[in-house]
TORKOL-4160 file (C-alpha; in steps of 0.2 Angstrom, whole numbers, padded with zeros to 4 digits, m for minus):
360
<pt num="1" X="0636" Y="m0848" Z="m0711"/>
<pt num="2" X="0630" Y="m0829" Z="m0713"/>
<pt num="3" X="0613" Y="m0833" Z="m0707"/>
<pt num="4" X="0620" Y="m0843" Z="m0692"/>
<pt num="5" X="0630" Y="m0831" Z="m0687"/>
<pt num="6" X="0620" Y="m0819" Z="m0689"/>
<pt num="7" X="0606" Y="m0827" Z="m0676"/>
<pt num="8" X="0621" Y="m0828" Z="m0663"/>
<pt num="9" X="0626" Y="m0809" Z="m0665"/>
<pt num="10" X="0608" Y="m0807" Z="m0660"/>
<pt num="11" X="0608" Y="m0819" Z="m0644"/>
<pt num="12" X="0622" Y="m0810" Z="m0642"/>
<pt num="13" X="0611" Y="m0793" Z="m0640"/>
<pt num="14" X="0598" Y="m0801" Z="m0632"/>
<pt num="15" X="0613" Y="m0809" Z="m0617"/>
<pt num="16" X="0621" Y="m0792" Z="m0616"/>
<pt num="17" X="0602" Y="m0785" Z="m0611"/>
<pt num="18" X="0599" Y="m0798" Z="m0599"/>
<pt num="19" X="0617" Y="m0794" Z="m0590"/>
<pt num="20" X="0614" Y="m0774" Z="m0590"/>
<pt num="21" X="0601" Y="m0777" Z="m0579"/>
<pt num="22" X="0593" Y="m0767" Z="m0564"/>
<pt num="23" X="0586" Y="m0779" Z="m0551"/>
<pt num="24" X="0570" Y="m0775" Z="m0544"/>
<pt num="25" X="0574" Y="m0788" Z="m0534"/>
<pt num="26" X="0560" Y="m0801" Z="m0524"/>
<pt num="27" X="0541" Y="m0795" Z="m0527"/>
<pt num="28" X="0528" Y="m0803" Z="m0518"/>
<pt num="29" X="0524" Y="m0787" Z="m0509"/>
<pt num="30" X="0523" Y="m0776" Z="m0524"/>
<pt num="31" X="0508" Y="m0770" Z="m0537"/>
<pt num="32" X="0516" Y="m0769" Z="m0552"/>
<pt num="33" X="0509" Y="m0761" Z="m0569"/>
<pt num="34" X="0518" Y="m0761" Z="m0586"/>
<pt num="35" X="0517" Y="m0748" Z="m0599"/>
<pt num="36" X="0526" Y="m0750" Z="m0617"/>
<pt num="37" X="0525" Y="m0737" Z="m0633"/>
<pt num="38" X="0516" Y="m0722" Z="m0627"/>
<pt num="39" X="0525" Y="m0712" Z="m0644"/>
<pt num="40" X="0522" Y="m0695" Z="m0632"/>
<pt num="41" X="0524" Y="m0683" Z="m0644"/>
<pt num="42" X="0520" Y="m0663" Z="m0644"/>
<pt num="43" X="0502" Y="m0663" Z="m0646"/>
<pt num="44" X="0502" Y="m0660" Z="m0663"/>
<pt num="45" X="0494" Y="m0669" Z="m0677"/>
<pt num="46" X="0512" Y="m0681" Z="m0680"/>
<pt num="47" X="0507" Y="m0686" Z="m0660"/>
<pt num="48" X="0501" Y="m0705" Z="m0660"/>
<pt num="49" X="0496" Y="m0701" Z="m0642"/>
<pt num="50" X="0483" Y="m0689" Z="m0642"/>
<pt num="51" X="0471" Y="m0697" Z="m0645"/>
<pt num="52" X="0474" Y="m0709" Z="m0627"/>
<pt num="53" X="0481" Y="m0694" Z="m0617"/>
<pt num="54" X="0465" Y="m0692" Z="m0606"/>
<pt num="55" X="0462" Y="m0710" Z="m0605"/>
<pt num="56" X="0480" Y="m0713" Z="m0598"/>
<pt num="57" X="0482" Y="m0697" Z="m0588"/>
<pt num="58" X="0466" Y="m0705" Z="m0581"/>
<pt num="59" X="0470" Y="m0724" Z="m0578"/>
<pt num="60" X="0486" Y="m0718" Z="m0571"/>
<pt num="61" X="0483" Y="m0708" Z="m0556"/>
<pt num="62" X="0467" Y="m0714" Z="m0551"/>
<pt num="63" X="0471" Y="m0733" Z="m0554"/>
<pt num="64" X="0489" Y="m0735" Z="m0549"/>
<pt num="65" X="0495" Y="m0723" Z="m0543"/>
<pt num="66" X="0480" Y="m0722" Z="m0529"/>
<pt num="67" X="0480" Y="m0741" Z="m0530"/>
<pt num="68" X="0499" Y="m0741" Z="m0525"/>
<pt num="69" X="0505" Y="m0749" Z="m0539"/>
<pt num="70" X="0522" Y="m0748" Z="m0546"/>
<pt num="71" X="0525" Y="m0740" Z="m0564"/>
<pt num="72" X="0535" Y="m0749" Z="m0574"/>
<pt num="73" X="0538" Y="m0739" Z="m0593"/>
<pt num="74" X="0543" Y="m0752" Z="m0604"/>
<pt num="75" X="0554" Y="m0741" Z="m0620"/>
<pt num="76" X="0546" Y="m0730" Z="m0634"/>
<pt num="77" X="0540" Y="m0717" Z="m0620"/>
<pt num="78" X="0544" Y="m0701" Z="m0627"/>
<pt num="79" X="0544" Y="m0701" Z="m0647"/>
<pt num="80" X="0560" Y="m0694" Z="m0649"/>
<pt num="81" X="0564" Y="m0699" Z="m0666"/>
<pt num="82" X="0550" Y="m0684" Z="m0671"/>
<pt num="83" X="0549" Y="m0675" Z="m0660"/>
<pt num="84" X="0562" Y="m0664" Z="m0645"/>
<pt num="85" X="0560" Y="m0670" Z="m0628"/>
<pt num="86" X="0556" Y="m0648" Z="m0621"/>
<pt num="87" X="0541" Y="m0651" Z="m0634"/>
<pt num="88" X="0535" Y="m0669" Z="m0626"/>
<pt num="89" X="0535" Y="m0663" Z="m0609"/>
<pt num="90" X="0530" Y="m0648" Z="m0612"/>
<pt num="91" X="0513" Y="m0654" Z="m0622"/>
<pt num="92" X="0510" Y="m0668" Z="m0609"/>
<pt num="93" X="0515" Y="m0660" Z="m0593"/>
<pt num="94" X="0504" Y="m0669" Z="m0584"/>
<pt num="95" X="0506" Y="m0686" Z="m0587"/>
<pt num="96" X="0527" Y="m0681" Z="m0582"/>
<pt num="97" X="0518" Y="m0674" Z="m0566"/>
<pt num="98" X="0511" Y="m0692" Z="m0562"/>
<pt num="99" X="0527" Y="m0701" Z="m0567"/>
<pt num="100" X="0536" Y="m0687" Z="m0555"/>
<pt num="101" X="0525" Y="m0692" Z="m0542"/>
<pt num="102" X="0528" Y="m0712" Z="m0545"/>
<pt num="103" X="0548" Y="m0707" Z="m0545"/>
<pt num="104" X="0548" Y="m0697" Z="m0529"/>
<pt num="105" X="0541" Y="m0713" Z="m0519"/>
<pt num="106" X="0553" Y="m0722" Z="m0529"/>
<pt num="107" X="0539" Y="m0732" Z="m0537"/>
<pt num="108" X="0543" Y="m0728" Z="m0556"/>
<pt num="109" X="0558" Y="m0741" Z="m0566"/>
<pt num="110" X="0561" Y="m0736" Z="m0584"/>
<pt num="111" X="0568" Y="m0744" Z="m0598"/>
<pt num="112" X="0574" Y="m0737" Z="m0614"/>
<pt num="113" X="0566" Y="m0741" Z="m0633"/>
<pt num="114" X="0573" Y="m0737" Z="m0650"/>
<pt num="115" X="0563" Y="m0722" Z="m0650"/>
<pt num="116" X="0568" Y="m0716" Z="m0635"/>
<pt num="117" X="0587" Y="m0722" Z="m0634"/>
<pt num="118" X="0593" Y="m0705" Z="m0633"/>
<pt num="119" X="0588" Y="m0705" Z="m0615"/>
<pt num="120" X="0600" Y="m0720" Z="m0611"/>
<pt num="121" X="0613" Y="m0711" Z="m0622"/>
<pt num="122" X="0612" Y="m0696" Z="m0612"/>
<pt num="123" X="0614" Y="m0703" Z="m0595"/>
<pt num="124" X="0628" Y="m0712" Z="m0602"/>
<pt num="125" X="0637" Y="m0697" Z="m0604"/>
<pt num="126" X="0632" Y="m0690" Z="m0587"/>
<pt num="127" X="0618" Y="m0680" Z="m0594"/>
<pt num="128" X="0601" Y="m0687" Z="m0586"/>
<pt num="129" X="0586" Y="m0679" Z="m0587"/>
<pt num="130" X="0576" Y="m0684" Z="m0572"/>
<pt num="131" X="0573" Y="m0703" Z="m0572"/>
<pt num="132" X="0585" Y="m0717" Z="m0571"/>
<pt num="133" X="0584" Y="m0727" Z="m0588"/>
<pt num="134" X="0590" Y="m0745" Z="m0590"/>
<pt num="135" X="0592" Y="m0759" Z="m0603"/>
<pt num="136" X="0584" Y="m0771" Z="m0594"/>
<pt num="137" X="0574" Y="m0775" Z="m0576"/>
<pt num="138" X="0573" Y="m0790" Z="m0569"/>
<pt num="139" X="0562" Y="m0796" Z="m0552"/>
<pt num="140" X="0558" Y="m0814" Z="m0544"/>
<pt num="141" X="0542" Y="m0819" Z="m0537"/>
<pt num="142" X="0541" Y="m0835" Z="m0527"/>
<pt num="143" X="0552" Y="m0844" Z="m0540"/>
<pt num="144" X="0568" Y="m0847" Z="m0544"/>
<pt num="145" X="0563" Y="m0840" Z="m0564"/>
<pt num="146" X="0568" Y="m0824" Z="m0566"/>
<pt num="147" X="0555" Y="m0810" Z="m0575"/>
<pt num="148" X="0563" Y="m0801" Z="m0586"/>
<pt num="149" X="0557" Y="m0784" Z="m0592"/>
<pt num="150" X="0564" Y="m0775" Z="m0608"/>
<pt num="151" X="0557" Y="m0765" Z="m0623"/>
<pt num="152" X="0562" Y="m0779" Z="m0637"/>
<pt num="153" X="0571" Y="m0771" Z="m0652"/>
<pt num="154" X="0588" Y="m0778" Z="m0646"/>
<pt num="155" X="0583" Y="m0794" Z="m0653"/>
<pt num="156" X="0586" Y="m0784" Z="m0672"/>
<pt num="157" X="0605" Y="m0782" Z="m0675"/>
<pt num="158" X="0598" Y="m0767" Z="m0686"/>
<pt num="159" X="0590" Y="m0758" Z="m0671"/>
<pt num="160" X="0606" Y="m0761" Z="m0660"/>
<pt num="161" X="0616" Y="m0756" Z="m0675"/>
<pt num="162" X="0609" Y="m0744" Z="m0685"/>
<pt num="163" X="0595" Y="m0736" Z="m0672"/>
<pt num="164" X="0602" Y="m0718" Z="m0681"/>
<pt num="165" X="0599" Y="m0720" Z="m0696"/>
<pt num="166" X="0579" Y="m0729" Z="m0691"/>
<pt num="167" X="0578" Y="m0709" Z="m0682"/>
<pt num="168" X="0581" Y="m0702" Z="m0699"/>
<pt num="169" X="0569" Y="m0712" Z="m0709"/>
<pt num="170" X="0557" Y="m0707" Z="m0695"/>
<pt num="171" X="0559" Y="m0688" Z="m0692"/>
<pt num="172" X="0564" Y="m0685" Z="m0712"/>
<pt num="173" X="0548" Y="m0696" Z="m0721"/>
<pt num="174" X="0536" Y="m0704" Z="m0709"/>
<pt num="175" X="0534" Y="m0686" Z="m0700"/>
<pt num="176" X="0534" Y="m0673" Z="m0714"/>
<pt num="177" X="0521" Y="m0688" Z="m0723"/>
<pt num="178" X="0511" Y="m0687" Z="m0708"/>
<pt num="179" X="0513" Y="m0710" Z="m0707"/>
<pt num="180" X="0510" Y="m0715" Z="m0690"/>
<pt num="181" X="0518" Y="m0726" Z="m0680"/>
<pt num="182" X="0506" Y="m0739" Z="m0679"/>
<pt num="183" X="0508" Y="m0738" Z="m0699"/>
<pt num="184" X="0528" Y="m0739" Z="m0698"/>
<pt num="185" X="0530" Y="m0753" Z="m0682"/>
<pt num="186" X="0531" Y="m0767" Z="m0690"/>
<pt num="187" X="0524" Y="m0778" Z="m0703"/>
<pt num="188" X="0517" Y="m0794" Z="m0699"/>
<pt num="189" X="0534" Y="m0804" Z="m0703"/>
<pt num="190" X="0545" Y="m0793" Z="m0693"/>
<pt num="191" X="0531" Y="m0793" Z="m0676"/>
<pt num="192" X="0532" Y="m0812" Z="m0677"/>
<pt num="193" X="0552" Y="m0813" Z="m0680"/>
<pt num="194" X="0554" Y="m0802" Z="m0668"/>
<pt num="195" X="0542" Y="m0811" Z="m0656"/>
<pt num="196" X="0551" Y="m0829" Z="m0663"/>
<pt num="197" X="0568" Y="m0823" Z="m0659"/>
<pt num="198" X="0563" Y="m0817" Z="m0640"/>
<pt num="199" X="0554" Y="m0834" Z="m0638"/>
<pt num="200" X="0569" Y="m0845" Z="m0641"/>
<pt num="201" X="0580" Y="m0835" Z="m0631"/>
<pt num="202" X="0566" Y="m0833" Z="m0618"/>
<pt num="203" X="0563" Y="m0854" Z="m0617"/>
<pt num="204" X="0582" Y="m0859" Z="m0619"/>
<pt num="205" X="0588" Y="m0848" Z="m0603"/>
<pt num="206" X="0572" Y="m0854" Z="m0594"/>
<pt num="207" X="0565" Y="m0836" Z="m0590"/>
<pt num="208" X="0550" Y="m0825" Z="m0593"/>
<pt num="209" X="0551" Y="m0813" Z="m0603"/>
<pt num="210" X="0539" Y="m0797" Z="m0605"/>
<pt num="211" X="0543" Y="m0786" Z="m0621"/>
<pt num="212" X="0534" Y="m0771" Z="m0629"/>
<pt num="213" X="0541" Y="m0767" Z="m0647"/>
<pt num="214" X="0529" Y="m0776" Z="m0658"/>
<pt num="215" X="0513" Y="m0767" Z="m0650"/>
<pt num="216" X="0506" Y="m0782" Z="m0653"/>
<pt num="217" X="0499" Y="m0788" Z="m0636"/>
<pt num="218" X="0504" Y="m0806" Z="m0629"/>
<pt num="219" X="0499" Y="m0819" Z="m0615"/>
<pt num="220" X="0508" Y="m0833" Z="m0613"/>
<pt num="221" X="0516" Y="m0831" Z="m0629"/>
<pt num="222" X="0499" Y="m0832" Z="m0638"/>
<pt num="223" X="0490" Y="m0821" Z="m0648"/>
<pt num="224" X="0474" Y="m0811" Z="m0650"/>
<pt num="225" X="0470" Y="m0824" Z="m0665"/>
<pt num="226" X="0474" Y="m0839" Z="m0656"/>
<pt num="227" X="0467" Y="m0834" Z="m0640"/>
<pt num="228" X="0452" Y="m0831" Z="m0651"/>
<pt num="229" X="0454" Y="m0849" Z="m0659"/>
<pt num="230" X="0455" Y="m0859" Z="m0642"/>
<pt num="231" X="0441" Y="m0849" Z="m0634"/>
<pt num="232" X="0432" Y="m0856" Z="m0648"/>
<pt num="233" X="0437" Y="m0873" Z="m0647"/>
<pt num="234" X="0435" Y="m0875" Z="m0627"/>
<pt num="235" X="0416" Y="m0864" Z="m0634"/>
<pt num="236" X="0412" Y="m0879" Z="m0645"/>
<pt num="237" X="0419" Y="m0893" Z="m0634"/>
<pt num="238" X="0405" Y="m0888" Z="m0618"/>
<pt num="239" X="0394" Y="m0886" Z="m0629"/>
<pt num="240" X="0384" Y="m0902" Z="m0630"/>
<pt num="241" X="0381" Y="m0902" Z="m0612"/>
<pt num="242" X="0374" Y="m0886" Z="m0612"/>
<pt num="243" X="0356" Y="m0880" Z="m0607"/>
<pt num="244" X="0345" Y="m0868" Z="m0622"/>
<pt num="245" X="0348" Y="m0853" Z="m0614"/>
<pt num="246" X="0368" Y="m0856" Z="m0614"/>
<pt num="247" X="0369" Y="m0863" Z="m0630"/>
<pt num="248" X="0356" Y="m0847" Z="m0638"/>
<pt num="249" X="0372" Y="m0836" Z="m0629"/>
<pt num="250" X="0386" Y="m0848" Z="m0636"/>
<pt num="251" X="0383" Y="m0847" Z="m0653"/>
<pt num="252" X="0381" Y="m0829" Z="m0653"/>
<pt num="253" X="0397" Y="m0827" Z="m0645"/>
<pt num="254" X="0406" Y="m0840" Z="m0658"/>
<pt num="255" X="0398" Y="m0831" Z="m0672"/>
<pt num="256" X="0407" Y="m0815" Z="m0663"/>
<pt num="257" X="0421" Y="m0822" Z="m0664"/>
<pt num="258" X="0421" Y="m0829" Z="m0679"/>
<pt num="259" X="0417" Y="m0811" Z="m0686"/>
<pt num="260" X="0432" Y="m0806" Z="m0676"/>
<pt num="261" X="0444" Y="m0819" Z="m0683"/>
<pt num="262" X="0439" Y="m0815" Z="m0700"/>
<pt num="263" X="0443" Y="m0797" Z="m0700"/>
<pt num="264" X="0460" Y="m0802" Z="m0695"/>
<pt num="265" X="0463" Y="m0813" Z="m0708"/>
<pt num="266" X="0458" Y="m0799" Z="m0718"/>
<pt num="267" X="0469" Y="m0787" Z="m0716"/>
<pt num="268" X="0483" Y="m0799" Z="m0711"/>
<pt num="269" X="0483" Y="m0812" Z="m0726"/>
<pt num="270" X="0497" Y="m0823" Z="m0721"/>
<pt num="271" X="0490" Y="m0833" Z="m0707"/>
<pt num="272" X="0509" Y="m0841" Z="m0704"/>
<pt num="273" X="0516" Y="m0825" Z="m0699"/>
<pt num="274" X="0504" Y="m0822" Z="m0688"/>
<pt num="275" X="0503" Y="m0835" Z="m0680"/>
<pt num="276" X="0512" Y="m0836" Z="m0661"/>
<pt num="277" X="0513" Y="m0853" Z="m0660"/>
<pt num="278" X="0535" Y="m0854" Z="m0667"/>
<pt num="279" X="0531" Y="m0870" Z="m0675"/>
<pt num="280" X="0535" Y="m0879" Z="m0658"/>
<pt num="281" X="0529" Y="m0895" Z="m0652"/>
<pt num="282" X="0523" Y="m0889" Z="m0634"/>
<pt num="283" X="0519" Y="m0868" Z="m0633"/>
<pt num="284" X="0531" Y="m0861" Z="m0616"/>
<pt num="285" X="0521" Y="m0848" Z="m0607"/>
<pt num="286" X="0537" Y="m0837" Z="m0608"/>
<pt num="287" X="0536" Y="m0823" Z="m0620"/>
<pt num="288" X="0522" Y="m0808" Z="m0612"/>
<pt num="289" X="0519" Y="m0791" Z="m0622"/>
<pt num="290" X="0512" Y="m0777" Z="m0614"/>
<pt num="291" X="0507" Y="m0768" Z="m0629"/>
<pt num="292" X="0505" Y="m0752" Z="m0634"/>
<pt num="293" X="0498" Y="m0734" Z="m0628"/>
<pt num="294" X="0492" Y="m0727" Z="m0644"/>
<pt num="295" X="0478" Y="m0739" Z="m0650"/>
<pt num="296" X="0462" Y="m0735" Z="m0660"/>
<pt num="297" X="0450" Y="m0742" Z="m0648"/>
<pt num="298" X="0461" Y="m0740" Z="m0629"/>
<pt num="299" X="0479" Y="m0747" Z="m0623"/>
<pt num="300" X="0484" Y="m0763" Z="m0616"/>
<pt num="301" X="0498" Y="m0765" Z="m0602"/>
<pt num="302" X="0501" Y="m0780" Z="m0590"/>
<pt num="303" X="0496" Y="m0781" Z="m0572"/>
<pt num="304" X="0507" Y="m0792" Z="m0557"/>
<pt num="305" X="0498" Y="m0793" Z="m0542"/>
<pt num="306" X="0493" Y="m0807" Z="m0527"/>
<pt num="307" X="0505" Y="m0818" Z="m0538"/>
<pt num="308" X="0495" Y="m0814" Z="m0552"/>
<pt num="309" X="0499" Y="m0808" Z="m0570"/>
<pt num="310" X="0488" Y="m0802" Z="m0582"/>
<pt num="311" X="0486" Y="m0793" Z="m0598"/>
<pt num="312" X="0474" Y="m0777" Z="m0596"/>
<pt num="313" X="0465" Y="m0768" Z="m0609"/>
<pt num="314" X="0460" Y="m0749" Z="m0604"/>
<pt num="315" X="0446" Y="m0739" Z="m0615"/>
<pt num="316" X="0433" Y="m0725" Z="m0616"/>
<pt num="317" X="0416" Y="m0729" Z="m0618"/>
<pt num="318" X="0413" Y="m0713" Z="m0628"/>
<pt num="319" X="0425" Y="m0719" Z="m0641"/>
<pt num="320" X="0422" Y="m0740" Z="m0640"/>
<pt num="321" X="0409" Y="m0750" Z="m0632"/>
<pt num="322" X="0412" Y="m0769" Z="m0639"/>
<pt num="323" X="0419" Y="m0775" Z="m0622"/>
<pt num="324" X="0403" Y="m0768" Z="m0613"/>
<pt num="325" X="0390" Y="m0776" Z="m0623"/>
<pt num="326" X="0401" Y="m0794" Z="m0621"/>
<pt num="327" X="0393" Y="m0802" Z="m0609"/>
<pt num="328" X="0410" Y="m0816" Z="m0606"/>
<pt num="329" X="0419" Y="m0800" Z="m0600"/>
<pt num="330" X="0419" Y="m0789" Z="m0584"/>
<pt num="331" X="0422" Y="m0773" Z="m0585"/>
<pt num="332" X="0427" Y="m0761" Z="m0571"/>
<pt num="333" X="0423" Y="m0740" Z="m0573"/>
<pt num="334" X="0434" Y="m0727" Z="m0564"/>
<pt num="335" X="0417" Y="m0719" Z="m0554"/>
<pt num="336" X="0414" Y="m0703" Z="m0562"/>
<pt num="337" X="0423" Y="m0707" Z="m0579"/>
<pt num="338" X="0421" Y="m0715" Z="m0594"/>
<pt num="339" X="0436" Y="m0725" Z="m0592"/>
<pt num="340" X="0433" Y="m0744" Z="m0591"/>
<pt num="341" X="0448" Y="m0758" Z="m0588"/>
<pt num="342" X="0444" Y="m0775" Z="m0594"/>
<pt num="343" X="0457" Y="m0791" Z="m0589"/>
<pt num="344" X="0456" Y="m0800" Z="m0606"/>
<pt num="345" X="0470" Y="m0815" Z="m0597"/>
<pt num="346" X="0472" Y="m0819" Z="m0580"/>
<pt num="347" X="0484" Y="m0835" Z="m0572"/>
<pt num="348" X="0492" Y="m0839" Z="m0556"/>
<pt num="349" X="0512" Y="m0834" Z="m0559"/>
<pt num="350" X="0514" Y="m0852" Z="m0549"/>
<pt num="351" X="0504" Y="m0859" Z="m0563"/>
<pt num="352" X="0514" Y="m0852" Z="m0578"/>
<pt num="353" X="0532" Y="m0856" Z="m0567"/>
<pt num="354" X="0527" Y="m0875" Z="m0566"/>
<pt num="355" X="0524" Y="m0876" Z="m0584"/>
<pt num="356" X="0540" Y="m0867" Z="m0589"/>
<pt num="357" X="0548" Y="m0879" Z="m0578"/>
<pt num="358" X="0539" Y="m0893" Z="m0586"/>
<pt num="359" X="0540" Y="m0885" Z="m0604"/>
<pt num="360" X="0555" Y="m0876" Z="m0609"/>
């Protein structure tokens, strides 16, 4: 019974999300860009962002914001569990210079994480500092399936309960012993109940859901390790019918991502909790991740254009060049940087509607 009421207590958080909602309301017209857990922090060596400052101050302004995108920033902004919030934007003036610009053409929607909760707090008590902050956004595209955008720790009763006392583990241990927030996220149990949790919810309301949270990127509720195992699949299923030359270029990519897949099981032993796949029958397209800001090789975010979504990895080629050397990807430079953007998943929204229609 304590286990069954304990997973309704936390439906329960995930429906009070969905009814605090700010409705972005119908966009077919609109470019949109998602951001989750940038950790801005004061430019010190505690600051998980640093070392993607350049690179996002970069991707920001001259890809969306001159390319007329929306900004949406998905929770875990500012790291204000280590950090104050005069240090953050003092450090990274310029990045709040680009988000200033987005808010004063009212292109820039913000939704509050466990690390940045404070700011929701704040406003609560009629103390805001700048930019509205909401639970949860919502917008529709051509369907009657709603999108639904929000950071994904309500989905833990113990980040909806004890957030406070999370902040003091962060700012009283993980910063004095210098453990950074990819260390302290999540282990590989709590990414994928996490994930598990927001999926069912996601599939038994019938809506799309796109989280941050985990940092772990998602498309279509898949994984970087089951991407990696269907690519392979659909890789050997063609091949037969291939000519020389392709199948020479297949099996080096295979062997690529076989290397790839091993690495992962490597660090993370327990291929059952790593695994998106929920132990269900059929796999809904329902649950999205944008990712995370403060990764070792560039940052991920999500993309909704022409009907499109997609998930988006951004990196500089001074620091990582595996995406340029792979010939099955297309990569696309900011002229006169060293920025790239590669689209690792693309899909028609209509496509991923008719099978949540079909699915769920």
């Amino acid at each position: 019974m304590c286990i069954i009421s304990s997973y309704r207590s936390m439906e329960t958080n995930l429906f009070d999300t969905i009814r605090n909602v700010y409705n972005i309301g119908p966009a077919e017209d609109k470019k949109i860009v998602i951001f989750s857990d940038l950790h801005l922090g004061n430019g010190g060596s505690n600051d998980d962002f640093i070392k993607n400052g350049t690179l996002f101050s970069t991707l920001l302004e001259r890809s969306y914001y001159d390319g007329g995108y929306h900004l949406v920033l998905n929770g875990d902004i500012e790291e204000l569990q280590k950090f104050s919030l005069n240090g953050i934007r003092k450090r990274w003036k310029a990045v709040f210079t680009l988000f200033d610009a987005f808010n004063n053409e009212s292109r820039l929607y913000k939704t509050a994480g466990n690390h940045d909760e404070d700011l929701l707090l704040d406003q609560r008590r009629g103390r805001g500092y700048g930019y509205m902050i909401h639970e949860c956004l919502s917008l529709t595209i051509d369907s009657d399936i709603p999108i639904y955008i929000f950071h994904g720790h309500q989905s833990s009763l113990f980040f909806t309960r004890y957030n406070a006392l999370a902040g003091l583990f962060v700012r009283y241990l993980a910063k004095p012993f210098y453990i950074k927030n990819l260390s302290v996220a999540y282990s590989n149990h709590k990414k994928f109940i996490t994930e598990q949790r927001v999926y069912r919810f996601s599939s038994r309301q019938k809506i799309i859901s796109i989280i941050g949270h985990t940092h772990r990127p998602l498309f279509e509720s898949i994984s970087k390790i089951d991407d990696l195992r269907f690519r392979i699949e659909q890789l050997c299923r063609s091949y037969p019918d291939m000519t020389e030359s392709e199948r020479e270029l297949t099996g080096k990519t295979v062997f690529k991502y076989k290397k790839e897949l091993h690495r992962y099981f490597q660090v993370k032993k327990n291929q059952s909790l790593i695994s998106s796949l929920y132990s269900t029958p059929l796999l809904v397209p329902n649950l999205f991740n944008a990712g995370c800001g403060i990764g070792k090789s560039g940052m991920t975010c999500i993309e909704i254009r022409e009907r499109e979504i997609a998930l988006v990895h951004w990196f500089d080629s001074r620091r990582s060049d595996n995406y340029l050397k792979d010939p099955n990807y297309e990569c696309e430079q900011i002229v006169g940087t060293t920025c790239y953007k590669v689209v690792l998943k693309k899909e028609p929204l209509s496509y991923i509607f008719a099978r949540i229609n079909l699915l769920a």
